[in-house]
py3Dmol code that shows the C-alpha trace and the ligand (Angstrom):
import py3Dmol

protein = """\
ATOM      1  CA  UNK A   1       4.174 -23.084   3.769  1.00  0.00           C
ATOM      2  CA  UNK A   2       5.228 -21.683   7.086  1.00  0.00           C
ATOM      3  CA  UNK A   3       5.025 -24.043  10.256  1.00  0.00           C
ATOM      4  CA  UNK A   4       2.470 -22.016  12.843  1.00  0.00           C
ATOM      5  CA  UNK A   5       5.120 -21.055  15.229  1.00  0.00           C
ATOM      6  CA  UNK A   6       7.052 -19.507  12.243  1.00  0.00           C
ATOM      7  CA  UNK A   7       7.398 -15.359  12.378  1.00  0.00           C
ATOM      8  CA  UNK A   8       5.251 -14.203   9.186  1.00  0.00           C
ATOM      9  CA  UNK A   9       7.072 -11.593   6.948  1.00  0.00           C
ATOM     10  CA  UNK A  10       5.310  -8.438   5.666  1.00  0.00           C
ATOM     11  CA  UNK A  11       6.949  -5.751   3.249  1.00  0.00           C
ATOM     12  CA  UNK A  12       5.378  -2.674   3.575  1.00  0.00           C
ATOM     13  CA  UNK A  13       6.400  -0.563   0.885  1.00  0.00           C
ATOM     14  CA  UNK A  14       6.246   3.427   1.394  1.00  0.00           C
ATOM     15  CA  UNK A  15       5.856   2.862   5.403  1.00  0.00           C
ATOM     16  CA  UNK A  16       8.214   5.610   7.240  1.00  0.00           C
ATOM     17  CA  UNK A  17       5.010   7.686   7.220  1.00  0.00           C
ATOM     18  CA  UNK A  18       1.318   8.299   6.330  1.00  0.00           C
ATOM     19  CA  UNK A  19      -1.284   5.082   5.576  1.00  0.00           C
ATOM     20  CA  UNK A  20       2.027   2.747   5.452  1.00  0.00           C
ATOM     21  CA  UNK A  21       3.709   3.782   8.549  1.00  0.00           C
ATOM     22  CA  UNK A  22       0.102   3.207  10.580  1.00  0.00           C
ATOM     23  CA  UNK A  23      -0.115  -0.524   8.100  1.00  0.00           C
ATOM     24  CA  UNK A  24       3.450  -1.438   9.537  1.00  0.00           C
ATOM     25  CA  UNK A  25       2.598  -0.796  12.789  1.00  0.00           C
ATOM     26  CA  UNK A  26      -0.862  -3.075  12.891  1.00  0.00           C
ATOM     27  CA  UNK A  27       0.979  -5.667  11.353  1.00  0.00           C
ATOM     28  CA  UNK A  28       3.589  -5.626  13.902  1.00  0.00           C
ATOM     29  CA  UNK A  29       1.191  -5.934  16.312  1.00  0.00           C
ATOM     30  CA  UNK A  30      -0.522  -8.296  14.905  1.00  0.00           C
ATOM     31  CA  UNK A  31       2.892 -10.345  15.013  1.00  0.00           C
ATOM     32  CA  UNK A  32       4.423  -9.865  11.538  1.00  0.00           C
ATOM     33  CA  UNK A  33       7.983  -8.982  11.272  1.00  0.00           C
ATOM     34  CA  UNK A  34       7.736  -6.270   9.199  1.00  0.00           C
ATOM     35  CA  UNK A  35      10.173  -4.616   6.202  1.00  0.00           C
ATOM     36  CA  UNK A  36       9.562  -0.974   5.925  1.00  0.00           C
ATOM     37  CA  UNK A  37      10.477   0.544   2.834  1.00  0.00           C
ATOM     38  CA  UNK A  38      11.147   3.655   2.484  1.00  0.00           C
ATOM     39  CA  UNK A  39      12.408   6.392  -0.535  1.00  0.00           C
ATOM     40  CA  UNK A  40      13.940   9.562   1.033  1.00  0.00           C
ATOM     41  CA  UNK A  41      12.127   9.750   4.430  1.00  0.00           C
ATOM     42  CA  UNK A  42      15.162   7.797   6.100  1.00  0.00           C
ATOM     43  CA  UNK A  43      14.743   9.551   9.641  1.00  0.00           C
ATOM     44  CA  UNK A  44      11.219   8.851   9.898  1.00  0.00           C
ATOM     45  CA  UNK A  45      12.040   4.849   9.021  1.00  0.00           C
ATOM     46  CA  UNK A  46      14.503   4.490  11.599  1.00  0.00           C
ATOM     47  CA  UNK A  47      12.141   6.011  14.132  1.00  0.00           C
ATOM     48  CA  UNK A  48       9.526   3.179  13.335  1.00  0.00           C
ATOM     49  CA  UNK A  49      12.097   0.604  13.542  1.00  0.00           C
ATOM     50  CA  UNK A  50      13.476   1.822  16.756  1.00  0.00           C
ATOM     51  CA  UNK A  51       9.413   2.001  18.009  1.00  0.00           C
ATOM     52  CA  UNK A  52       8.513  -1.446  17.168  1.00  0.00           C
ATOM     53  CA  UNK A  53      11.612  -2.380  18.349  1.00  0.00           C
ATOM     54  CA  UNK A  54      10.485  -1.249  21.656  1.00  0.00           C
ATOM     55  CA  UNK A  55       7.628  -3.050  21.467  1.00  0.00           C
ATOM     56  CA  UNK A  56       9.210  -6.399  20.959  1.00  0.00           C
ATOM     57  CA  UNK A  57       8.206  -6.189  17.360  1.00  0.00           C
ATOM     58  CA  UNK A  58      11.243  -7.412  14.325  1.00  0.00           C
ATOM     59  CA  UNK A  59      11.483  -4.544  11.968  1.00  0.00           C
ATOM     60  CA  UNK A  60      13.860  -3.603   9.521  1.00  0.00           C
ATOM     61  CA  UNK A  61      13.996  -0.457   7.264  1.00  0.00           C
ATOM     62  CA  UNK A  62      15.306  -1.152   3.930  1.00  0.00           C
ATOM     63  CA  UNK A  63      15.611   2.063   0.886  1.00  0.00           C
ATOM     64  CA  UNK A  64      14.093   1.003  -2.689  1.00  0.00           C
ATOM     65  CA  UNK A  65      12.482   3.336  -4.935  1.00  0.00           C
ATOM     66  CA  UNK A  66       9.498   0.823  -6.131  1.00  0.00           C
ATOM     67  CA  UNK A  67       9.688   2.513  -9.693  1.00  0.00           C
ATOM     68  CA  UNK A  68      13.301   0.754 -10.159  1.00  0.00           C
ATOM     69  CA  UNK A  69      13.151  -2.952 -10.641  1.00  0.00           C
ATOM     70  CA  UNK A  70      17.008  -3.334  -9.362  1.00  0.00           C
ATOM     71  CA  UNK A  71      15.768  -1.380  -6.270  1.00  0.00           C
ATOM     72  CA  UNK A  72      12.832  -3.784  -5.737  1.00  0.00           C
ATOM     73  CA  UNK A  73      14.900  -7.144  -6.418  1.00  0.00           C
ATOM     74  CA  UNK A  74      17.262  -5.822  -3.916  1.00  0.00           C
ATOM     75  CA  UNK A  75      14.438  -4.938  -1.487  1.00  0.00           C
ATOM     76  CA  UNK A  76      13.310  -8.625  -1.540  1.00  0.00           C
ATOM     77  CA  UNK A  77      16.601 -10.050  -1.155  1.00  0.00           C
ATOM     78  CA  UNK A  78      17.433  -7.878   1.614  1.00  0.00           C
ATOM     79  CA  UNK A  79      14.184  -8.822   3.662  1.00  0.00           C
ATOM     80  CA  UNK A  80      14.466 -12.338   2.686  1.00  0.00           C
ATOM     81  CA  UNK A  81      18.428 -12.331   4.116  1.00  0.00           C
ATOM     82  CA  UNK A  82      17.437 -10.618   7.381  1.00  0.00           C
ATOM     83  CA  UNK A  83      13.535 -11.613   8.355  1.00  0.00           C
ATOM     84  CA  UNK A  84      12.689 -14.493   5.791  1.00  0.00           C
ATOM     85  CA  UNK A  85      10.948 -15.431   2.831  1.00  0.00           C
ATOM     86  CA  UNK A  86       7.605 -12.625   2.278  1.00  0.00           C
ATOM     87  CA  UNK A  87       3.618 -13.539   3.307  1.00  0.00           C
ATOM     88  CA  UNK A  88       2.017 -10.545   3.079  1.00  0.00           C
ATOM     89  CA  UNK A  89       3.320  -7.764   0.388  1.00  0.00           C
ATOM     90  CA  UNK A  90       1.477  -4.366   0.763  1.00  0.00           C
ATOM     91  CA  UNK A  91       2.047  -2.401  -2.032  1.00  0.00           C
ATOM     92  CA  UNK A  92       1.004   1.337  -0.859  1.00  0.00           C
ATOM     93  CA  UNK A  93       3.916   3.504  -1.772  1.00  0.00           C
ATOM     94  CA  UNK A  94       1.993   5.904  -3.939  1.00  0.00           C
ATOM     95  CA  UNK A  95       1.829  10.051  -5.474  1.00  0.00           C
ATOM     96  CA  UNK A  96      -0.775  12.002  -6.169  1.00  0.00           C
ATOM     97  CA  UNK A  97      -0.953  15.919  -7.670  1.00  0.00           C
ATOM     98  CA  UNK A  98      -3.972  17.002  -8.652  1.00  0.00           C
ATOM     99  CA  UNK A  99      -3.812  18.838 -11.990  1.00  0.00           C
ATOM    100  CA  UNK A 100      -6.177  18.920 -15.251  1.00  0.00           C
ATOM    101  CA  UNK A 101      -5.180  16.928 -18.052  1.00  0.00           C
ATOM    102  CA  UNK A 102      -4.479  19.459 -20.027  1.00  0.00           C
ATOM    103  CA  UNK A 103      -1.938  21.561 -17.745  1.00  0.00           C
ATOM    104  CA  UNK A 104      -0.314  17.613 -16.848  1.00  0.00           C
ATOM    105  CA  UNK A 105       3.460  18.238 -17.684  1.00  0.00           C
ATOM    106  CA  UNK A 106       5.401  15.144 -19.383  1.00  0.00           C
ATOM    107  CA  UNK A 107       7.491  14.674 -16.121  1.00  0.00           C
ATOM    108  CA  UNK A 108       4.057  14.042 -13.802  1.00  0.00           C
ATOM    109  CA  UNK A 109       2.490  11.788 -15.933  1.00  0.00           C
ATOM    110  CA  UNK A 110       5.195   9.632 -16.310  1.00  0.00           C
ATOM    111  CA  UNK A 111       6.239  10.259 -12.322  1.00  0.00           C
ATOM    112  CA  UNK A 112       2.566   9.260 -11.327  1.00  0.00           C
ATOM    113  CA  UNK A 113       2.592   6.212 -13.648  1.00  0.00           C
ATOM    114  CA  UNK A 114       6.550   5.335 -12.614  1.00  0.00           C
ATOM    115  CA  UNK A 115       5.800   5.275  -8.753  1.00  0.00           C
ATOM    116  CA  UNK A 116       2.165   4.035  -8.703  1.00  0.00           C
ATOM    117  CA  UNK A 117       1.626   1.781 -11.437  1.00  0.00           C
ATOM    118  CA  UNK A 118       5.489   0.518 -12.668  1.00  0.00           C
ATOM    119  CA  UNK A 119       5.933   0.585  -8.469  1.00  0.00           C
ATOM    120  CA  UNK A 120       3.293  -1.968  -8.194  1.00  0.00           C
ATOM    121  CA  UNK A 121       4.492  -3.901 -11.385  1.00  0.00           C
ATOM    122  CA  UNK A 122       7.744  -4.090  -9.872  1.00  0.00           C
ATOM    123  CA  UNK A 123       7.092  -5.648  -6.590  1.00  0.00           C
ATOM    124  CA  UNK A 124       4.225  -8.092  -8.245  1.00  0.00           C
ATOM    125  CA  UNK A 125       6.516  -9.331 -10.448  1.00  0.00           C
ATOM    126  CA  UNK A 126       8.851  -9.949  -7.976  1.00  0.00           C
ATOM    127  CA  UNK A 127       6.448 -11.523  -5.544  1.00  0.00           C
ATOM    128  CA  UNK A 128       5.498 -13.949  -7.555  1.00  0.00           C
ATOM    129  CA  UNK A 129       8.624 -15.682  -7.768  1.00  0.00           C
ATOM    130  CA  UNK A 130       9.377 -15.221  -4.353  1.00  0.00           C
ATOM    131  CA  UNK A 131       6.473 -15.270  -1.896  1.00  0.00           C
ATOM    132  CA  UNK A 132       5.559 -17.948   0.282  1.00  0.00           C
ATOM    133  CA  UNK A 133       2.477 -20.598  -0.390  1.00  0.00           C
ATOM    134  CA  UNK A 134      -0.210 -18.767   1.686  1.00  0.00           C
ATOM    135  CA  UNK A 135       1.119 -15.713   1.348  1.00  0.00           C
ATOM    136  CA  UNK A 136      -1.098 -11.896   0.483  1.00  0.00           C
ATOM    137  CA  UNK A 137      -1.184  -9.361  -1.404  1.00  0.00           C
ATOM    138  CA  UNK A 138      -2.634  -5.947  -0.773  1.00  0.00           C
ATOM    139  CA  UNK A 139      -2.552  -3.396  -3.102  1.00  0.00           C
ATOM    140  CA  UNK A 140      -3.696   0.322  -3.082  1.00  0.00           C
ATOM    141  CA  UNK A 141      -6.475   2.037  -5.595  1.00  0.00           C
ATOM    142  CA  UNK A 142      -8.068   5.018  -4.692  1.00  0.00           C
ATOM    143  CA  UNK A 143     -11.930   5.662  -3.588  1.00  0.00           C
ATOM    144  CA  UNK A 144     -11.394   9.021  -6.248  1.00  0.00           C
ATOM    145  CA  UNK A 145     -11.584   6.597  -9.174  1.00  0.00           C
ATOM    146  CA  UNK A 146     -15.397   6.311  -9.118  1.00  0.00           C
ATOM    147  CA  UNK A 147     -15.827  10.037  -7.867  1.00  0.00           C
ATOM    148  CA  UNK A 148     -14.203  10.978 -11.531  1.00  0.00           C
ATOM    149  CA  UNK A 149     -13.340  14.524  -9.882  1.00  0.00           C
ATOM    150  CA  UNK A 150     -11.662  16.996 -12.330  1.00  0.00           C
ATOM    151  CA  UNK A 151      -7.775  17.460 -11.041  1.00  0.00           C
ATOM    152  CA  UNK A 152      -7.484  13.532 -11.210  1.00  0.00           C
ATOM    153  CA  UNK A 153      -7.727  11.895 -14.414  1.00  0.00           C
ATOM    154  CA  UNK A 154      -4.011  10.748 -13.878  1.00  0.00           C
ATOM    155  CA  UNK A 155      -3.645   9.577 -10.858  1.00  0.00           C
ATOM    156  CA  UNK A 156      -7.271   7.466 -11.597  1.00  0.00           C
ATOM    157  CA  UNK A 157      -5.534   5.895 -14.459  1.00  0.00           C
ATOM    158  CA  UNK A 158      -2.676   4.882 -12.540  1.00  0.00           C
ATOM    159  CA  UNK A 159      -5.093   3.736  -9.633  1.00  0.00           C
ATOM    160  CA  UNK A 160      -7.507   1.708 -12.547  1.00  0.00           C
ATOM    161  CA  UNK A 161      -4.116   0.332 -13.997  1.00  0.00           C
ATOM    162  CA  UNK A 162      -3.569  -1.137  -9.921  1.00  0.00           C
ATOM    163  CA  UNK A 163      -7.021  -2.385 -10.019  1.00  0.00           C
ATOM    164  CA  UNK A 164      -7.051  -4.175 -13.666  1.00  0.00           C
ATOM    165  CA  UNK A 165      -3.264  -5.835 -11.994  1.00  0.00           C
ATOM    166  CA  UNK A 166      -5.599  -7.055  -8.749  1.00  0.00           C
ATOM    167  CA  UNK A 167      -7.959  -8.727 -10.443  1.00  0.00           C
ATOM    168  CA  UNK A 168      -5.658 -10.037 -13.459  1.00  0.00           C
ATOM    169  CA  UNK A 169      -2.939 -11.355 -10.746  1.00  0.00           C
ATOM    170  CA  UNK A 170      -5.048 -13.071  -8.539  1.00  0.00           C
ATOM    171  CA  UNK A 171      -5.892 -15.386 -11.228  1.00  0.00           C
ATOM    172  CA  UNK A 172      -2.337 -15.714 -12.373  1.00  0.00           C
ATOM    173  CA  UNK A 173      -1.438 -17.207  -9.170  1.00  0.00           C
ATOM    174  CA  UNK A 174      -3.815 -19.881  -9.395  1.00  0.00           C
ATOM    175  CA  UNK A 175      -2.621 -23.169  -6.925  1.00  0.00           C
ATOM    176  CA  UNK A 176      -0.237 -20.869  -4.995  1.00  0.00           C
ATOM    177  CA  UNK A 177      -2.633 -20.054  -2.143  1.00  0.00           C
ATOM    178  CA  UNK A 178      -2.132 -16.492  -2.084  1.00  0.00           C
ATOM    179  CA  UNK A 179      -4.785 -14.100  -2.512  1.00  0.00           C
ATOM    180  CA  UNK A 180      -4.378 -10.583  -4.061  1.00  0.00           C
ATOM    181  CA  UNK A 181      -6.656  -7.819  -3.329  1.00  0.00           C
ATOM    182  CA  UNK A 182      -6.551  -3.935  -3.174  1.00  0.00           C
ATOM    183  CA  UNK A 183      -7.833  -1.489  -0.789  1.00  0.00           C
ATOM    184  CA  UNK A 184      -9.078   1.565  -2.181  1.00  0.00           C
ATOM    185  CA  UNK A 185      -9.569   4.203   0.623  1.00  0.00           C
ATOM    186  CA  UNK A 186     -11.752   7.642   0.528  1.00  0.00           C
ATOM    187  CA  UNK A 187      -9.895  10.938   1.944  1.00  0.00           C
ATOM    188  CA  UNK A 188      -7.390   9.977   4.774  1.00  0.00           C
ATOM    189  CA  UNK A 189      -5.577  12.711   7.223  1.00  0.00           C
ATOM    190  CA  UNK A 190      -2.245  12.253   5.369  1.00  0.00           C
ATOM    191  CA  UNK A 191      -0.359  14.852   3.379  1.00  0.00           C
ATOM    192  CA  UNK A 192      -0.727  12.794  -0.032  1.00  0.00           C
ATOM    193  CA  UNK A 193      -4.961  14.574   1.072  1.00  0.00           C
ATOM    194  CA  UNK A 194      -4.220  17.354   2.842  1.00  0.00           C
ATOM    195  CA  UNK A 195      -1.182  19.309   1.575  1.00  0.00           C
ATOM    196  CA  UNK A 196      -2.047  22.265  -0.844  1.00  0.00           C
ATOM    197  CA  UNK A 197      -5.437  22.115   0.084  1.00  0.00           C
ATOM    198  CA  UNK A 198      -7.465  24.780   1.586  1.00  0.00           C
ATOM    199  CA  UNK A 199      -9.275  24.306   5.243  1.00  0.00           C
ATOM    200  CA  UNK A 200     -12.772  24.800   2.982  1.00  0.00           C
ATOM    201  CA  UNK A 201     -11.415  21.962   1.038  1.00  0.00           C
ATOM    202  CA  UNK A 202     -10.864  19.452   3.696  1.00  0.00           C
ATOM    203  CA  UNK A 203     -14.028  20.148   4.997  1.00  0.00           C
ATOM    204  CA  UNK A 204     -15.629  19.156   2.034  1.00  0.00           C
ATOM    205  CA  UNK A 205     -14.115  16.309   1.561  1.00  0.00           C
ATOM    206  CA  UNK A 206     -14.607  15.345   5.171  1.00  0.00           C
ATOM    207  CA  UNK A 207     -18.037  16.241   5.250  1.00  0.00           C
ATOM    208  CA  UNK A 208     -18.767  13.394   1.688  1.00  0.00           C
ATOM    209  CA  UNK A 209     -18.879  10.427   3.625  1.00  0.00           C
ATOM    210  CA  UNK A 210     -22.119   9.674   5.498  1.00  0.00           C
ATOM    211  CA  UNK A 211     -20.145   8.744   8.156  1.00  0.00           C
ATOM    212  CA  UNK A 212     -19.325  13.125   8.143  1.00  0.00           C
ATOM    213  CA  UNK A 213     -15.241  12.625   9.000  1.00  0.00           C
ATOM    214  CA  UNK A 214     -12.051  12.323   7.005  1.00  0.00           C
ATOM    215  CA  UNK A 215     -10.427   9.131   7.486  1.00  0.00           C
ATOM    216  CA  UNK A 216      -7.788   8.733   9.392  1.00  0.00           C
ATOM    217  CA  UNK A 217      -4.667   6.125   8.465  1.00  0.00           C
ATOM    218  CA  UNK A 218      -5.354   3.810  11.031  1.00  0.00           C
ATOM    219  CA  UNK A 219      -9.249   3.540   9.099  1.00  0.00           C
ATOM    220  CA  UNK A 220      -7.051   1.946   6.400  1.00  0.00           C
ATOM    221  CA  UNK A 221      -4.398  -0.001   8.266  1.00  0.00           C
ATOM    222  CA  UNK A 222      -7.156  -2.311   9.712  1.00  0.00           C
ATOM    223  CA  UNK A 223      -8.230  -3.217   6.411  1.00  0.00           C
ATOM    224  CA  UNK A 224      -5.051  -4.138   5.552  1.00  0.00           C
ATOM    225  CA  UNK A 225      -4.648  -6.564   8.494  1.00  0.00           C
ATOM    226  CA  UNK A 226      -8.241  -7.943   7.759  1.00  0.00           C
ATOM    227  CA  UNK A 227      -6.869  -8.687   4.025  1.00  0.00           C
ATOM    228  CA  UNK A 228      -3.505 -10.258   5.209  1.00  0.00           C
ATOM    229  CA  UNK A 229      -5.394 -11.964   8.296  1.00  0.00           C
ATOM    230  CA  UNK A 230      -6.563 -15.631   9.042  1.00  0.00           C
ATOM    231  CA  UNK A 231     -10.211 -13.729   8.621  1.00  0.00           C
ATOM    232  CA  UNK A 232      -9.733 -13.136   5.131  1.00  0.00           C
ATOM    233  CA  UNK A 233      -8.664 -16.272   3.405  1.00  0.00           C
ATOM    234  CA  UNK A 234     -11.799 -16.555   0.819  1.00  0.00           C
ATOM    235  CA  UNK A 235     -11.340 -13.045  -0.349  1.00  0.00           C
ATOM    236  CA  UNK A 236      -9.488 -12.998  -3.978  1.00  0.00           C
ATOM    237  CA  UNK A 237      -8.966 -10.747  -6.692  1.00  0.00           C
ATOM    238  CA  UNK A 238     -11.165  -8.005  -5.003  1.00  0.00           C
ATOM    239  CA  UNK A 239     -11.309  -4.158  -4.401  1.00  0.00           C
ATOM    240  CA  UNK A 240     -12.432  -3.178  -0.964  1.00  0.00           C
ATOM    241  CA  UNK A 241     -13.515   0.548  -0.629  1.00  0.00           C
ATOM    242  CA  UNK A 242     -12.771   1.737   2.661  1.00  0.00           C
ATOM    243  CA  UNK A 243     -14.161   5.128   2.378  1.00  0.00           C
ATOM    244  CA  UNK A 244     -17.535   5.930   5.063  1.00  0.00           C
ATOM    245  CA  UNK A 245     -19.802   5.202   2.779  1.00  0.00           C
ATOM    246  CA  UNK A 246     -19.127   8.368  -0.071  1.00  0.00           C
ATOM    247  CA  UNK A 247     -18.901   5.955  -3.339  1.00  0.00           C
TER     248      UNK A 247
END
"""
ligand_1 = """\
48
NAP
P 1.778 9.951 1.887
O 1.500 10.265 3.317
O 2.091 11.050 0.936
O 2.951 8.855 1.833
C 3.394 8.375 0.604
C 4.378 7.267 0.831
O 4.788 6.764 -0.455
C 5.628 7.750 1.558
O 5.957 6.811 2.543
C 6.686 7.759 0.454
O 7.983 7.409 0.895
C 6.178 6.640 -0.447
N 6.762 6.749 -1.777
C 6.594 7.749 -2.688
N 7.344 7.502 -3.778
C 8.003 6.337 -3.546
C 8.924 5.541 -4.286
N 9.328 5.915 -5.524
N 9.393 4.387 -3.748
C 8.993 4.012 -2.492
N 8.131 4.721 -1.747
C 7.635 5.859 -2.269
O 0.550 9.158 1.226
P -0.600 8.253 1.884
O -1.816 9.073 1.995
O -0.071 7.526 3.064
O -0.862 7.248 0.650
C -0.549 5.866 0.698
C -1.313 5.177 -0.409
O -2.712 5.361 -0.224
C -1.006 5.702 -1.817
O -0.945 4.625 -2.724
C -2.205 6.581 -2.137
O -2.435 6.695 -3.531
C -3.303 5.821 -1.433
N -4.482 6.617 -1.112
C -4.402 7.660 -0.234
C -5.538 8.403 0.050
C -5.512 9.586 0.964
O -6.519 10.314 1.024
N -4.449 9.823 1.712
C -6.760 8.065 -0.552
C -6.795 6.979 -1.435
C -5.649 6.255 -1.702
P 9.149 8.488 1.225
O 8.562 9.469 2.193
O 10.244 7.659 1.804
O 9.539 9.133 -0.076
"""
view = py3Dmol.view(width=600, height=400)
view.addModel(protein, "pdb")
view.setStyle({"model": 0}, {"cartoon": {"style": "trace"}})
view.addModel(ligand_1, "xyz")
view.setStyle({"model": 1}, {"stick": {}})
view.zoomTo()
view.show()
């Protein structure tokens, strides 16, 4: 357990750009020193560093591809040499390409399950030898698995396999004090939603919700710091839908 005045430590994983970048900066703000991972969009990580930095905020940017478990012991190791032991883990490095089944190549199947479901795996596994008593977990499903839209029977099983880890893992960790939850977010103005699609498409989509707009990344990234906040400490093996009301 961390004495109050203590920095908290948040890995971020996927966070040079899109949901992650906007959950890295919230959490910085909210006082976290932050670990961005990143895969390939180097530039954009050292631009977030170099922003919080600005801001007074500790961030590091540290290279792992979450599908490799060398990679993601390294990623720990590094944090915990240059910030400190991990509280909060958010595990929203993620892929999506829309495809039927049936037209689903060998390679995207097993890239969709490497990234989002070994990725999560990975850094779980890891976490729970390593994070500190008190600590959160926040992982990321997808609002998609209960529209059961054709184009996305993959990516929902790798998003069901995060969800059946939430639930199974929070238990595991029994008389550690840390919570594990997912988020599971509707359409959000990233290019994970928007690339390859149509204008007519993303209108659609933004006009599901009730709430008659697309989400936007910073919709998600307050979740996140409500799941990994003082607020949220009673909250446990649970999937929140953050989606304007559509499912
Ligand atoms: P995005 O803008 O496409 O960003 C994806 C992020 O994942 C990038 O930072 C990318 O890092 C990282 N990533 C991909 N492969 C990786 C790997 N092997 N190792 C480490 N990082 C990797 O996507 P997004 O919309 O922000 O999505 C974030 C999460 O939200 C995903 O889990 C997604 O499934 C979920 N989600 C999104 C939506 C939506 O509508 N956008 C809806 C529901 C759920 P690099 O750039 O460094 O490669």
């Amino acid at each position: 357990m961390k004495a109050n005045n203590q920095v908290k430590v948040a890995i971020v994983t996927g966070a040079a750009r899109g949901i992650g970048a906007e959950v890295a900066r919230r959490l910085a703000s909210d006082g976290f020193a932050v670990a961005i991972n990143y895969a390939s969009s180097s530039k954009e990580a050292d631009a977030l560093v170099a922003e919080l930095a600005a801001k007074g905020a500790k961030a590091i940017a540290v290279k792992a591809d979450v599908a490799n478990p060398d990679d993601v012991r390294a990623m720990f190791e590094t944090t915990e040499a240059r910030l400190g032991h991990v509280d909060v883990l958010v595990n929203n490095a993620g892929v999506l390409k829309t495809v039927p089944l049936a037209d689903t190549a060998d390679a995207l199947y097993d890239q969709t399950f490497d990234i989002n479901v070994r990725g999560t795996f990975n850094t779980l596994r890891e976490a729970a030898a390593r994070m500190n008593e008190g600590g959160r977990i926040v992982n990321f499903s997808s609002t998609t698995l209960a529209l059961n839209m054709p184009g996305y029977a993959v990516y929902n099983a790798t998003k069901a396999a995060v969800e059946a880890f939430t639930h199974v893992f929070a238990k595991e960790l029994r008389g550690r004090n840390i919570t594990v939850n997912a988020v599971a977010p509707g359409p959000i103005a990233t290019s994970l939603f928007l690339d390859g699609k149509t204008d007519e498409q993303i209108q659609t989509f933004a006009s599901m919700p009730p709430l008659q707009r697309l989400g936007q990344p910073e919709d998600i990234a307050s979740v996140v710091a409500f799941l990994a906040g003082p607020d949220a400490g009673w909250i446990n093996g649970q999937i929140l839908r953050a989606n304007g009301g559509i499912a």
